[in-house]
C-alpha positions, 0 to 999 in steps of 0.5 A: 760258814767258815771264811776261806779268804781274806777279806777286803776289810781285813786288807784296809785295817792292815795298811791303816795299822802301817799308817799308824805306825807311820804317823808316829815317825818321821818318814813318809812311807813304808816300802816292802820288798819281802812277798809274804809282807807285801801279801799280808798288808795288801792281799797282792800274792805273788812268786818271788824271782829275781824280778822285784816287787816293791809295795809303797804304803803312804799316809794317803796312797798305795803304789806297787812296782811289778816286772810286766808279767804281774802286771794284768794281775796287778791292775785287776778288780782281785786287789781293790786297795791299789791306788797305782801300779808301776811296771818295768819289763823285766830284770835287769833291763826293761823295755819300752812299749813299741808300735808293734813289739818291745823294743829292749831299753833301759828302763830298769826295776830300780828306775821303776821304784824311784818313779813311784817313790818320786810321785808319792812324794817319799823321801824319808821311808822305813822299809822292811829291807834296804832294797830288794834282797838278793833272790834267785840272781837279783843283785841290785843296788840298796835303796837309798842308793837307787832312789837317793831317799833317807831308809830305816828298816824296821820289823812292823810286819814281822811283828804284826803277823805274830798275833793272828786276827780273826779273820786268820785264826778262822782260815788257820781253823779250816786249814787244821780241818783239811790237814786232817783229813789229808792225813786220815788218808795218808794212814789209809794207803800206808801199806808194806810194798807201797813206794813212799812218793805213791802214797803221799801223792795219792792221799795229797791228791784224794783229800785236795779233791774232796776239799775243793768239791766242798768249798767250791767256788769259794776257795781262793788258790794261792798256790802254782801247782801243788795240792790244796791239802798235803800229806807227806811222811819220813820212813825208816831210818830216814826219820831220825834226820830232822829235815831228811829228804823224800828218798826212793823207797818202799815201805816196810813191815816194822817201818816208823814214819814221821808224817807232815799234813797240811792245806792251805786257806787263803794262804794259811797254812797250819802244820800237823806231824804224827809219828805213826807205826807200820804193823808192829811196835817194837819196845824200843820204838814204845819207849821213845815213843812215849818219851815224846809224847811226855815231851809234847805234854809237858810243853802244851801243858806250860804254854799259855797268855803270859807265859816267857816262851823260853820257860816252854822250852825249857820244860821240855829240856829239863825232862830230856835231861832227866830222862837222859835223852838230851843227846837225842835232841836236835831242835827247840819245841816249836815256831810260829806259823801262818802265811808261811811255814815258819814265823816268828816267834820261836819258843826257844830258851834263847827267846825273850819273848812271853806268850800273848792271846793270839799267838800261834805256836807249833809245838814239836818237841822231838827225839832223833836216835842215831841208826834207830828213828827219830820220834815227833808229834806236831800240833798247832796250838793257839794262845787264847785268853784262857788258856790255848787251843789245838788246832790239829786234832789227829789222835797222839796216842800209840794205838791209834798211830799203828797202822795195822797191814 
C-alpha cells in the first residue's frame, strides 16, 4: 500500500542529517524560520502570517516558538520529535495568562525566540534567514539583534529537498495518480457554453471526492480548504500569458485550453499541464502544437544522471532557434518540485547545476503567440539511476487532447 504520509522515521532521519551538518561547524544550533523548512525537518505544518514561527534543531534537542494559536497543535501527539515548545501571544505584543482572561503585555515574538535559544544554550546559529522574513506586515528585528547571538545563514535545507527520499518519490507517485484523474475529469465537463470556474470546480471537486473515499482515513490534509486534488485551465487567448489570471468567461468552439492538475499527498505536490483543444484544430494551432511537443521531447529526451541542466535548456532553445520560434519563448524548460510548487533547481542555461538520481524536474517548455494562444505540456519527470521516469502520464498527443463536444 502506497504511503500517504510522511512517516516519523523520515522526520528523525532528517533532523539527524541537520546534526550532521551541525557537527561539522562551529554553531550551536540550526534555526529555521521559512514554514516549508520547518515542515520538512520536523513534520510541523503550518500557515505562514505575520506571526513568527521559529524551529530550533540542536545537537540533542528541538525547541519551536509559535504565536498561542498554534499552540494546541504544536504540543499534540501529531509531532512527536518536539522536545519543547515556546508560545507568545500574538504579533507585535503578547500577553500574559491572567486568572480569567489575557491581560495585554509585552511579551513579544522576539522575547519568545531569545527565551528558547537562551535554554538551548545557543549562541552561535546558522539559520536559513537572519530573522523571520518580512510577511504579511511582520517587520522584526534580525536575529543576532533580538537574541544578541553569532548568525550564519546557510541553504542546508534548500539543498536537501532537491533530492527526494523514498519515502517522498512514493507520495510524488500517488500525488501524479490523483492529478490524473482530476484532469480525466476536467476534459470530461469541457464543453462550449460552460463557464471556466464550473468547470474546474466541478472536476476539482469530483476527483477530491473520489480520492478521499479510497484513501480514507489514511489521508493526512495539510491544506485549509481547498480540494485534495485540482484541476484548472487557461482558455482563449488567455493562454498565450504564461501566468494569465482565471477570467469570467464561457468557453467556446474552437477554443485552446492550457490546463494544470495536481493533488496534494502528505504535502506533496507533482504538476501536470496539458494543452488540449475544444471541438476543432485549426492548422495554425497543429503547427505550434507540435512544435511544442518536439520541444517537451527533446528536453525529456536530454535529461538524465549526470547531465549540466543548462545543456537541458539549452536544447530546447537551440531547436526554437532553428525553428524560428525564440520570440515565441518567455520561460526556461522547468523547475523542481515537492513540498511546494517551485523548488530548486531550475533547468536553466544560467544554472551550474548537473542532474543527479533523485532529482525532480517539471519539464515545461512552451510557445506564447501573441493574439493567437500559448502552447505548453508539463510533465513531472524523475531522475533515476538509468535514466528518468514520468510521473504524470495523461496522453501528449494532439488527438487524445481534442475535446470532441
Amino acid at each position: 500500500m502506497a504511503p500517504v504520509t510522511v512517516p516519523t522515521a523520515e522526520y528523525e532521519d532528517r533532523i539527524d542529517r541537520v546534526r550532521d551538518e551541525l557537527a561539522a561547524t562551529d554553531a550551536d544550533a540550526l534555526c529555521l524560520f521559512s514554514a516549508t523548512a520547518i515542515e520538512w525537518v520536523s513534520g510541523f505544518h503550518h500557515l505562514q502570517t505575520e506571526r513568527p514561527v521559529c524551529l530550533t534543531v540542536t545537537h540533542d534537542r528541538v525547541g519551536l516558538t509559535v504565536p498561542r494559536l498554534e499552540l494546541d497543535r504544536a504540543e499534540s501527539d501529531e509531532f512527536p520529535l518536539l522536545d519543547e515548545v515556546y508560545h507568545y501571544y500574538d504579533y507585535p505584543g503578547g500577553t500574559t495568562e491572567g486568572t480569567t482572561y489575557y491581560e495585554h503585555s509585552t511579551v513579544t515574538p522576539e522575547e519568545t525566540i531569545r527565551e528558547m535559544l537562551a535554554d538551548l544554550d545557543a549562541v552561535t546559529v546558522v539559520a536559513d534567514t537572519n530573522g523571520a522574513p518580512s510577511f504579511w506586515g511582520y517587520s522584526g528585528p534580525s536575529l543576532d539583534e533580538l537574541a544578541d547571538v553569532d548568525v550564519e545563514t546557510v541553504e542546508w535545507i534548500e539543498t536537501f529537498r532537491e533530492s527526494k527520499s523514498t519515502v517522498e518519490r512514493e507520495l510524488l507517485r500517488e500525488s501524479a495518480k490523483w492529478g490524473n484523474l482530476a484532469h480525466r475529469k476536467l476534459a470530461e465537463y469541457v464543453e462550449a457554453g460552460k463557464h471556466e470556474l464550473w468547470v474546474a470546480k466541478r472536476a476539482s471537486l469530483d476527483a477530491s471526492m473520489a480520492m478521499l473515499d479510497t484513501l480514507g482515513e489514511r489521508y493526512d490534509s495539510r491544506l485549509r480548504g481547498g480540494f485534495p486534488a485540482s484541476c484548472g485551465f487557461l482558455s482563449g487567448p488567455n493562454t498565450a500569458l504564461p501566468h494569465g489570471l482565471t477570467e469570467n468567461r464561457r468557453l467556446d468552439r474552437g477554443d485552446v485550453i492550457i490546463t494544470g492538475a495536481s493533488a496534494n499527498v502528505g504535502g506533496y505536490l507533482t504538476e501536470l499541464e496539458r494543452t488540449m483543444f475544444v471541438g476543432e484544430v485549426s492548422d495554425e494551432h497543429r503547427h505550434y502544437f507540435e512544435h511544442m511537443r518536439e520541444m517537451q521531447r527533446l528536453a525529456i529526451e536530454a535529461c538524465g544522471p549526470g547531465v549540466p541542466v543548462a545543456d537541458v535548456d539549452q536544447a530546447v532553445h537551440d531547436y526554437c532557434h532553428e525553428q524560428g520560434l525564440l520570440e515565441y519563448t518567455q520561460h526556461h524548460t522547468g523547475h523542481n518540485i515537492g513540498l511546494e510548487g517551485h523548488e530548486r533547481g531550475f533547468l536553466d542555461r544560467g544554472s551550474d547545476d548537473v542532474m543527479k538520481p533523485g532529482y525532480l524536474y517539471t519539464i515545461e517548455p512552451a510557445l506564447f503567440v501573441p493574439d493567437v494562444a500559448g502552447y505548453r505540456h508539463s510533465d513531472t519527470i524523475l531522475i533515476t539511476e538509468e535514466g528518468t521516469e514520468s510521473l504524470t502520464y495523461y496522453p501528449k498527443d494532439l488527438e487524445s487532447n481534442i475535446i470532441r463536444c
